[in-house]
C-alpha positions as CSV (number, residue, x, y, z in Angstrom):
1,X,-42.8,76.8,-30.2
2,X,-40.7,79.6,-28.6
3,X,-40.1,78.3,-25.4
4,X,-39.7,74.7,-27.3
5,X,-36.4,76.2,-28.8
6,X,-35.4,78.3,-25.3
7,X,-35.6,74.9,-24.0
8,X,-33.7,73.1,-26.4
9,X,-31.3,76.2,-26.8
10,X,-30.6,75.7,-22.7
11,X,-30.1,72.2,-23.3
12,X,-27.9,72.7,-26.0
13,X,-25.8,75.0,-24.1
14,X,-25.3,72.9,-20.7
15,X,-24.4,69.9,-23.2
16,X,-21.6,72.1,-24.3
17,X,-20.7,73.4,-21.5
18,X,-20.6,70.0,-19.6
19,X,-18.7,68.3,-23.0
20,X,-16.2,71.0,-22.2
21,X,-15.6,70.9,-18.8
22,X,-15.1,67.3,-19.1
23,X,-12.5,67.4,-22.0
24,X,-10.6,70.0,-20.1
25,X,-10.4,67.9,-16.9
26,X,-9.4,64.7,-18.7
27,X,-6.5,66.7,-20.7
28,X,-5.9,67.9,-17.2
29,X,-6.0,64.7,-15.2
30,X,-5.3,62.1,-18.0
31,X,-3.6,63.2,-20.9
32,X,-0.9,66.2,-19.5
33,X,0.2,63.9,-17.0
34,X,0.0,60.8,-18.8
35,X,2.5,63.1,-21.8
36,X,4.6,64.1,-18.9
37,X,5.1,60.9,-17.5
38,X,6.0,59.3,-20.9
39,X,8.6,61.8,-21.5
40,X,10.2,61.3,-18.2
41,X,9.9,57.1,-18.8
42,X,11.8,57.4,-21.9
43,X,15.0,58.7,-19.9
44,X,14.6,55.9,-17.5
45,X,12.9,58.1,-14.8
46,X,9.9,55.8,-13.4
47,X,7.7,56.6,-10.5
48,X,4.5,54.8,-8.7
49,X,1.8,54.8,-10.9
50,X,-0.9,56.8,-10.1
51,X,-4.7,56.3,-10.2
52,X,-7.3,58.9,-12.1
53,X,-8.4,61.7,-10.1
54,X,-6.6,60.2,-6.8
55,X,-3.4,59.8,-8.3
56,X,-1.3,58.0,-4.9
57,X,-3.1,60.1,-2.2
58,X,-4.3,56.8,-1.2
59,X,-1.4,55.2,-1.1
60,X,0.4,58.2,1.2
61,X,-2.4,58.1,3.2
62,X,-2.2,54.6,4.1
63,X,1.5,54.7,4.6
64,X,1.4,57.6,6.9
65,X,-1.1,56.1,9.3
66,X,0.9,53.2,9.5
67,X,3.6,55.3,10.5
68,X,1.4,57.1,13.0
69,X,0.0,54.2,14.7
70,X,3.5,52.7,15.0
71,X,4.1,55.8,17.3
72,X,0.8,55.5,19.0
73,X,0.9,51.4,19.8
74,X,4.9,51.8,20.8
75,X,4.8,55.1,22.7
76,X,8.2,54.1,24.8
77,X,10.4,53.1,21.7
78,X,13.9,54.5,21.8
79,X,14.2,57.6,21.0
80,X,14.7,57.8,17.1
81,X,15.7,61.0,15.0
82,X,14.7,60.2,11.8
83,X,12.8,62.9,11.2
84,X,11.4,62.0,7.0
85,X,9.8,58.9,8.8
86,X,6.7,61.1,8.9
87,X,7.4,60.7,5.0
88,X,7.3,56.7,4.6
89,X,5.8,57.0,1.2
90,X,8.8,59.7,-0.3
91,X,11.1,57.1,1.5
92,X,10.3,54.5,-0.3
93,X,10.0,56.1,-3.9
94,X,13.1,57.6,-3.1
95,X,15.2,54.0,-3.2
96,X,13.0,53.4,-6.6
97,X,13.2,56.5,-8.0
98,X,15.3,59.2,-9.1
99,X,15.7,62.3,-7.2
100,X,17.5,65.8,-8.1
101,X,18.7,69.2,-7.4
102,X,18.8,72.3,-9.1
103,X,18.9,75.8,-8.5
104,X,17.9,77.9,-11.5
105,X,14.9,80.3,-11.4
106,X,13.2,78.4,-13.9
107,X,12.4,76.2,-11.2
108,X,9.2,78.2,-9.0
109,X,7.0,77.7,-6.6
110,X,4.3,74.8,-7.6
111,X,1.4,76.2,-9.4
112,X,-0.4,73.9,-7.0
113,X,0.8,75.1,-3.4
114,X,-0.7,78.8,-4.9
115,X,-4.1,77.5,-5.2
116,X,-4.2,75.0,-2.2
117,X,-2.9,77.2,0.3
118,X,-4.7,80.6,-0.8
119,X,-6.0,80.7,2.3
120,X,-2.7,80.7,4.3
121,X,-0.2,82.6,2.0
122,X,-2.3,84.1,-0.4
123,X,0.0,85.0,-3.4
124,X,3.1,86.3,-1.0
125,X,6.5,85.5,-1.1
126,X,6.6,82.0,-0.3
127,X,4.4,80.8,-3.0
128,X,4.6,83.5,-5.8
129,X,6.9,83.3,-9.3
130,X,8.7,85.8,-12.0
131,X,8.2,89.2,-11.1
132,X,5.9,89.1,-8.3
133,X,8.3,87.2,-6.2
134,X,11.6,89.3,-7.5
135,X,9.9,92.5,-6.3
136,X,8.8,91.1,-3.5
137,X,11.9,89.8,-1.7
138,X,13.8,93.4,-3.5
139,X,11.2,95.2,-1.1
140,X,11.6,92.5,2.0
141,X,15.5,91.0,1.9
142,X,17.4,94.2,2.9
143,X,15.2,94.8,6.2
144,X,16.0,91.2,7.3
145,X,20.0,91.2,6.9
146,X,22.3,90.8,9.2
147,X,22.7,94.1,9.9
148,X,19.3,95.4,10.4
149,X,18.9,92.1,12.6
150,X,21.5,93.5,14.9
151,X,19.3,96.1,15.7
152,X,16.8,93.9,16.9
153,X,18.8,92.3,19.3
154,X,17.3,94.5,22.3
155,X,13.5,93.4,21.4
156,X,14.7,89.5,21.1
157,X,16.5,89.6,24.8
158,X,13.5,91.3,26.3
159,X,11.2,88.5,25.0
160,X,13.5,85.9,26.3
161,X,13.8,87.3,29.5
162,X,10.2,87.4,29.6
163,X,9.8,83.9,29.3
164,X,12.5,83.0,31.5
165,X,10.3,85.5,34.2
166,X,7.1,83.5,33.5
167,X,9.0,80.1,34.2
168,X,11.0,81.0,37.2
169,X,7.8,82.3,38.6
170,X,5.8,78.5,37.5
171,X,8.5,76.6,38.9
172,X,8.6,78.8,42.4
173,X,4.6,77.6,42.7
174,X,6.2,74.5,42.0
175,X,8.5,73.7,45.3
176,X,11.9,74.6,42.6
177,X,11.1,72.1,39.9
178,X,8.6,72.8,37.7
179,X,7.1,70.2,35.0
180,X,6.3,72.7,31.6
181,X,5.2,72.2,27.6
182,X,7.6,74.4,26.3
183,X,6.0,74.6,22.8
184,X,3.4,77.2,23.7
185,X,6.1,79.4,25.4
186,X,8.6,78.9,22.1
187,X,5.5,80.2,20.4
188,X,4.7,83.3,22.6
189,X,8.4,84.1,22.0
190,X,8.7,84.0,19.0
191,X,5.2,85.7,18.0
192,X,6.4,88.7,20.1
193,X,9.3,89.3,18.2
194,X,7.7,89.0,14.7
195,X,5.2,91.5,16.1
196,X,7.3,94.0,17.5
197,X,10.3,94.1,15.1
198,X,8.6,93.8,11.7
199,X,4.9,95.0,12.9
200,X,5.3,97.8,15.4
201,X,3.0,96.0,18.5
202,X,3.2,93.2,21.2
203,X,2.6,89.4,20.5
204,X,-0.7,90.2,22.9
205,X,-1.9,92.9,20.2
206,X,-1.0,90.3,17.5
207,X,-2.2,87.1,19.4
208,X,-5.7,87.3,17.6
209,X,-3.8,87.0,14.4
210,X,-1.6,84.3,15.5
211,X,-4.2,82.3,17.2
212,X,-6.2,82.3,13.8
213,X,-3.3,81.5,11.9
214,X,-3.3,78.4,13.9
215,X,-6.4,77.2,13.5
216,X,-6.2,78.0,9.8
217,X,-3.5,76.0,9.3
218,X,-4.8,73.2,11.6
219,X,-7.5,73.2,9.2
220,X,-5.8,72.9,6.2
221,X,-3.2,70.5,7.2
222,X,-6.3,68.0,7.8
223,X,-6.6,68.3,4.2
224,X,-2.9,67.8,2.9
225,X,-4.1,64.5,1.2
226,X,-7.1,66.1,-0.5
227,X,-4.6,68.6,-1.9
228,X,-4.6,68.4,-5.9
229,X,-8.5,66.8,-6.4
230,X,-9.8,69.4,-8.9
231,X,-12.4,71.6,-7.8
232,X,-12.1,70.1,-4.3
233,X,-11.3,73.8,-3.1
234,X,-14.8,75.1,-4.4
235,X,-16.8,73.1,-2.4
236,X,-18.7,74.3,0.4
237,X,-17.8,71.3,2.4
238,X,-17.4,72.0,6.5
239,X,-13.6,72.8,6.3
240,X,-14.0,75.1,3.5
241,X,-16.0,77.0,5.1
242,X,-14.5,77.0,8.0
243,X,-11.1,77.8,5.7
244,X,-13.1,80.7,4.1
245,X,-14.3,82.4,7.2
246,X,-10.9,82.2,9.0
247,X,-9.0,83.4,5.8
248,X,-11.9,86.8,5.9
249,X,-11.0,87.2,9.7
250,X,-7.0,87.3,9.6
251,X,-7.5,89.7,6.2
252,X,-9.7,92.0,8.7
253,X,-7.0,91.3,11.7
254,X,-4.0,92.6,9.3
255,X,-5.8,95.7,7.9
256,X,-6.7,96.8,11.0
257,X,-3.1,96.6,12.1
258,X,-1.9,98.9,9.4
259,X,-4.6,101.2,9.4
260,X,-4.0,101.7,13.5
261,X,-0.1,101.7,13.2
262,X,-1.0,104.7,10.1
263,X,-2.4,106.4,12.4
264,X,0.2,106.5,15.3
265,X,2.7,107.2,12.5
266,X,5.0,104.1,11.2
267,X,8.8,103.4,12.8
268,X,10.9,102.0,9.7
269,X,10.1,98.6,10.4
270,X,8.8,95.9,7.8
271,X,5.6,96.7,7.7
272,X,6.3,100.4,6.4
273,X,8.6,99.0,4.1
274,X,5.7,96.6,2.6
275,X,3.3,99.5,2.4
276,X,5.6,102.1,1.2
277,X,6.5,99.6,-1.3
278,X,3.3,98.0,-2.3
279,X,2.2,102.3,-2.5
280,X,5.0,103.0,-4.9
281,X,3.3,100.7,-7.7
282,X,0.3,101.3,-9.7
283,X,-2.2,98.9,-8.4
284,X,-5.5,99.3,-7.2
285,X,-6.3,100.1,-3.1
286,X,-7.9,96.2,-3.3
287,X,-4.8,95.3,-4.8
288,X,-2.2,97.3,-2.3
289,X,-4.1,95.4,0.3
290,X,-3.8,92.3,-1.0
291,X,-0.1,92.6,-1.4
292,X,0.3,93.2,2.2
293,X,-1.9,90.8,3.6
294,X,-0.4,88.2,1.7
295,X,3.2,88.9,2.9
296,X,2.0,89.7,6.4
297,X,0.7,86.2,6.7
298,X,3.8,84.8,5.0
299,X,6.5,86.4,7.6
300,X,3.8,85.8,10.7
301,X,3.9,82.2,9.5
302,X,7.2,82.1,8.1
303,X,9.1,83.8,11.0
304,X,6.6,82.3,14.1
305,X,6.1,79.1,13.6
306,X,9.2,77.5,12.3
307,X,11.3,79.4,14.7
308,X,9.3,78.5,17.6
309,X,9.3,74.5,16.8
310,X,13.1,74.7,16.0
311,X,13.1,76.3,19.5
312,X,11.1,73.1,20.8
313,X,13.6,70.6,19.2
314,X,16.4,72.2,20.7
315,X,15.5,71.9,24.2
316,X,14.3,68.3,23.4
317,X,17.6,67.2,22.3
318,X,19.6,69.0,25.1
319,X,17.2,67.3,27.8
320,X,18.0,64.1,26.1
321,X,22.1,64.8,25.7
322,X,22.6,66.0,29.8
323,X,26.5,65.9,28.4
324,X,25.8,68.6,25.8
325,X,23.6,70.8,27.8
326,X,26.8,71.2,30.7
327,X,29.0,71.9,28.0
328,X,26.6,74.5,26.4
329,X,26.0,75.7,29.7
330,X,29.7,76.2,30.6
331,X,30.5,77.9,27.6
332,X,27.6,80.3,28.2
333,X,28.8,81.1,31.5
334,X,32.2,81.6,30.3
335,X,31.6,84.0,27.5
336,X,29.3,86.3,29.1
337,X,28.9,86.2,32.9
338,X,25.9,87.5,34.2
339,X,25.2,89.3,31.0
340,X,22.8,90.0,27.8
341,X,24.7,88.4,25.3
342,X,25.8,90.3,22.3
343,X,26.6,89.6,18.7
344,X,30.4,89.5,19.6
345,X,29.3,86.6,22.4
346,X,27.2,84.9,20.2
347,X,30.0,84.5,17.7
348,X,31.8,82.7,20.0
349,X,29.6,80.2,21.2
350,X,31.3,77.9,19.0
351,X,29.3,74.8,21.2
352,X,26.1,76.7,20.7
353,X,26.1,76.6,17.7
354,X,27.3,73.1,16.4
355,X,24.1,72.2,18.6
356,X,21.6,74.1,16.9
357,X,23.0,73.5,13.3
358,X,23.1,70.1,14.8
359,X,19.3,70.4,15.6
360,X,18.1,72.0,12.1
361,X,20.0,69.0,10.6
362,X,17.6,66.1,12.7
363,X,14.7,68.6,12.3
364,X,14.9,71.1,9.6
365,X,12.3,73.6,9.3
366,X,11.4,73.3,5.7
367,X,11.7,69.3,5.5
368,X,10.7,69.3,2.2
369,X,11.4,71.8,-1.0
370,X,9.2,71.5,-3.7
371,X,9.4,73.4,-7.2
372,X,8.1,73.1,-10.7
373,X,9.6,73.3,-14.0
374,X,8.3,76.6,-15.3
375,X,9.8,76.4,-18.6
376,X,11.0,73.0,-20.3
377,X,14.5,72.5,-18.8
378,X,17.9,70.6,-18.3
379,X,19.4,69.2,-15.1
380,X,22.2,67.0,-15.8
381,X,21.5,64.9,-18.1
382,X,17.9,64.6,-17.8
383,X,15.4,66.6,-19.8
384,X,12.1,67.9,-17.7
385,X,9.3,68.9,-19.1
386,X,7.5,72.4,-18.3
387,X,4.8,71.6,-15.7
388,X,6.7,68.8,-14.0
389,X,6.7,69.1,-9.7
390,X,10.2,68.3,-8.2
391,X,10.6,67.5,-4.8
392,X,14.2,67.5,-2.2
393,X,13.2,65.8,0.9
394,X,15.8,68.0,2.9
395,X,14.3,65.2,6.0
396,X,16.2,63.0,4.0
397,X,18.9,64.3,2.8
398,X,19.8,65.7,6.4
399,X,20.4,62.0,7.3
400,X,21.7,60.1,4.4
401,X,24.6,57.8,5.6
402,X,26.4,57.7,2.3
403,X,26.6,61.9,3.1
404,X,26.9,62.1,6.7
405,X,28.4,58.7,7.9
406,X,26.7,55.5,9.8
407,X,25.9,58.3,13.1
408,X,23.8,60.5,10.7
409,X,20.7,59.3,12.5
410,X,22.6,60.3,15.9
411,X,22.6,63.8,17.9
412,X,25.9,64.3,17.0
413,X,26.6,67.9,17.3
414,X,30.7,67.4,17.1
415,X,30.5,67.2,13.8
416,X,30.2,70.9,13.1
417,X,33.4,71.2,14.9
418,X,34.9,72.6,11.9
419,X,32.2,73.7,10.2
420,X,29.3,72.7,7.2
421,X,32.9,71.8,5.0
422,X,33.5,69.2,7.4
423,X,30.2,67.9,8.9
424,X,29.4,66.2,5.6
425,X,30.7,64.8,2.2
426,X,28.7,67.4,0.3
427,X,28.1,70.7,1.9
428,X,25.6,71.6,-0.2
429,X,23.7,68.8,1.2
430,X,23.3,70.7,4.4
431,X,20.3,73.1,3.6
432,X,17.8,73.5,6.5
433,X,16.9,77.2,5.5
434,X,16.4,76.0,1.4
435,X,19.0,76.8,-1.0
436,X,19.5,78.8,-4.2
437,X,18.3,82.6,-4.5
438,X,15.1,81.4,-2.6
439,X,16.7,80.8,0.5
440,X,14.6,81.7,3.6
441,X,14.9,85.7,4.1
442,X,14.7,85.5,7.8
443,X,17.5,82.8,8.4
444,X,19.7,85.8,10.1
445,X,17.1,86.1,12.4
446,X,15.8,82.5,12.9
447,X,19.5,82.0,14.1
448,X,20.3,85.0,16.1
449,X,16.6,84.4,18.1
450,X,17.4,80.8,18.9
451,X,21.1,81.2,20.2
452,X,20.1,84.1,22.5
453,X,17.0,82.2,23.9
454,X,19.0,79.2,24.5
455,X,22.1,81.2,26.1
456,X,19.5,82.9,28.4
457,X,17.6,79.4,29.0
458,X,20.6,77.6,29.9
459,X,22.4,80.1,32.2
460,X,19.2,80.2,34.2
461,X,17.7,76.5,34.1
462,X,18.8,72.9,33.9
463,X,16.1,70.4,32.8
464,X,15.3,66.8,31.2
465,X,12.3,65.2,29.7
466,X,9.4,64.5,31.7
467,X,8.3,61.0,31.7
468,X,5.2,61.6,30.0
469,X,7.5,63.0,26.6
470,X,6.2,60.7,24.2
471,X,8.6,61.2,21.2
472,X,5.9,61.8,18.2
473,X,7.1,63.6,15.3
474,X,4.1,64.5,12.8
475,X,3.9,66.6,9.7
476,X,1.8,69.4,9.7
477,X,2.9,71.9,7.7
478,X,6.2,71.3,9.3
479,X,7.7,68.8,11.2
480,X,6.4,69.0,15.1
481,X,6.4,67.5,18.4
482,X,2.7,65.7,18.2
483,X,2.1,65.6,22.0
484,X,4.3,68.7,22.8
485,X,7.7,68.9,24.3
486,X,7.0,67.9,28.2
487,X,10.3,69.1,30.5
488,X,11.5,69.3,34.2
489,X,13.0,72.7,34.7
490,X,14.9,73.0,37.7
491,X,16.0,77.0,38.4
492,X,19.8,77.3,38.7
């Protein structure tokens, strides 16, 4: 009789518990959005409809392997730079549906993005809300302004002039031309100065961690489609436990960074800053490290990859534009003969840099900027309900002909000739670095990295695409070159 009613208690308790679980995931999956969605209808805002549980992952999916097998089966198309055609399905809603702007706090960081890409950010500055994220940048901003970036100016010419060793030494093997995948190198450059200026070491000491960055995120942007299924995450499914082992080793990688540079006794670079600062509160040791795991792997990822792919672009669209790269090239010369270019020089490679503001237009490093409503809300006219995701496709927006005229999809870098003001209709369309108070922290630097490598580049090298280029943009978790940026480098 006892164990009749253990039994039937047991029973009892998984029917409840099962009865639960499935009323919270249909409120979660049926009803909330279904409320939401009805809300937004009754203003006149429409959108796809979506399917339970799938909502239009299908539909994206299908549309962007179209896309991709359009570049696969017409490898030697022309030469196109619209850059949100890795986004067909966004492109489409977007001439359907209604898409806005705003810059209030209220808007955050998706809910989603902080569960989905744990792994990768953790709960950093990227991804985190409210006061996490406002003590966060208070502790990060001031080491990345202009003025502190100034002083970094000696470790980012060394790195260039590094690389510029390692390819005049490839291209002497070579017979004086040398064929070279720049994307690697854009990456070694860039991972060195994010390692020495903000972390105290070479890219070499830091190349475990960047190397399993990479395959984290190669990981996870297989799964970009999969991203929302409930519970998906949870799963011991191959990737996630790939995801899970990856995530353990770049937490062990960082920790063992800080406790060595402890022990040699910190420089005031970021990496002091984040401890000192994470020290200062009154969390936990697990918690401290944590915090500084999570915004290690946010500026390693942040300040590595994008820099080093806008780096890649660059070079692609001055091998392309032989006209541009002369004049970029004379105006190098002419500004600072035979020497390391300073901030003064920089400011006055005016040709410089209408090309790379030029460049982040076609191929901005965050192509897309997404926030939810945190709060119920008012933009315009339109009333959004807490809970609500909304997306800018910057992609898009970058090459909107009703903003930028009938060229917009052309390599036009003239028309920063007088500036943002008069490249566009709407300057506040222009926003390759995101916009409002949540604007990329190391833009300063992003900048200042790119226009000494490519002062140093061109006043050493001239170079065009290699024949096997094969013009590929894909989304990963930013816009690359698929196959890799392929040039011939000839030494000056």
């Amino acid at each position: 009789m006892e164990i009749s009613l253990n039994v039937k208690m047991f029973i009892s308790i998984v029917v409840v518990f099962v009865l639960g679980l499935f009323m919270h995931l249909y409120s979660e999956l049926v009803i909330k959005p279904k409320k939401l969605r009805e809300m937004l209808r009754k203003q006149g805002i429409n959108g796809p409809p979506p399917k339970i549980l799938f909502g239009n992952i299908l539909e994206i999916k299908k549309s962007r392997n179209a896309a991709e097998n359009t570049a696969i089966n017409h490898p030697r198309r022309p030469v196109s730079h619209d850059s949100a055609a890795v986004f067909p399905f966004f492109e489409q809603w977007r001439k359907q549906y209604e898409i806005t702007k705003c810059t209030s706090l209220d808007l955050g960081r998706p809910k989603y993005q902080q569960k989905e890409l744990g792994p990768l950010l953790g709960q950093g500055i990227l991804t985190s809300n409210g006061a996490i994220w406002a003590r966060q940048r208070k502790i990060m901003a001031p080491e990345l302004f202009m003025d502190k970036v100034k002083g970094m100016m000696n470790i980012i010419t060394e790195s260039a002039d590094s690389l510029i060793k390692s390819w005049k030494l490839e291209i002497s093997t070579g017979g004086g031309i040398g064929e070279i995948v720049v994307d690697e190198y854009m990456k070694r450059f860039s991972g060195d100065i994010i390692s020495r200026a903000c972390f105290g070491s070479s890219y070499y000491k830091g190349q475990e961690i960047f190397s399993k960055l990479g395959a984290l995120q190669e990981v996870m942007s297989k799964k970009t489609l999969s991203i929302g299924i409930p519970g998906l995450r949870y799963l011991p499914t191959k990737s996630n436990r790939e995801i899970w082992a990856l995530e353990k080793e770049i937490c062990a990688l960082i920790l063992k960074v800080v406790k060595e540079r402890q022990q040699e006794g910190y420089d005031k670079d970021l990496l002091h800053i984040l401890v000192k600062g994470a020290k200062s509160s009154d969390l936990s040791q697990d918690a401290i490290d944590q915090f500084i795991v999570d915004n290690c792997r946010n500026i390693y990822l942040a300040g590595f990859e994008t820099s080093a792919v806008a780096a890649s672009w660059c070079l692609m669209l001055l091998a392309s534009n032989p006209e541009w790269q002369t004049r970029v090239r004379d105006e190098v010369l002419e500004v600072c003969p035979g020497q390391v270019p300073d901030t003064d020089m920089l400011r006055k490679m005016k040709q410089l840099n209408m090309v790379i503001q030029e460049t982040l237009r076609l191929y901005p490093p965050s192509p897309t900027l997404s926030r939810e409503a945190l709060t119920d809300m008012k933009i315009g006219d339109i009333h959004v309900p807490k809970g609500v995701n909304l997306w800018t496709m910057v992609a898009t927006l970058h090459t909107d002909t009703d903003i930028w005229g009938p060229d917009a999809f052309k390599f036009k870098p003239e028309r920063f000739e007088n500036g943002i003001a008069g490249a566009c209709k709407n300057p506040n369309s222009y926003v390759p670095f995101g916009f409002g108070q949540r604007v990329c922290l190391g833009q300063n630097l992003a900048m200042v990295e790119l226009k000494i490598l490519m002062a140093l580049i061109l006043s050493n090298f001239s170079f065009e695409l290699s024949p096997k280029y094969v013009h590929s943009p894909a989304m990963r978790m930013i816009i690359e070159p698929k196959n890799g940026v392929n040039l011939l480098i000839k030494q000056l």
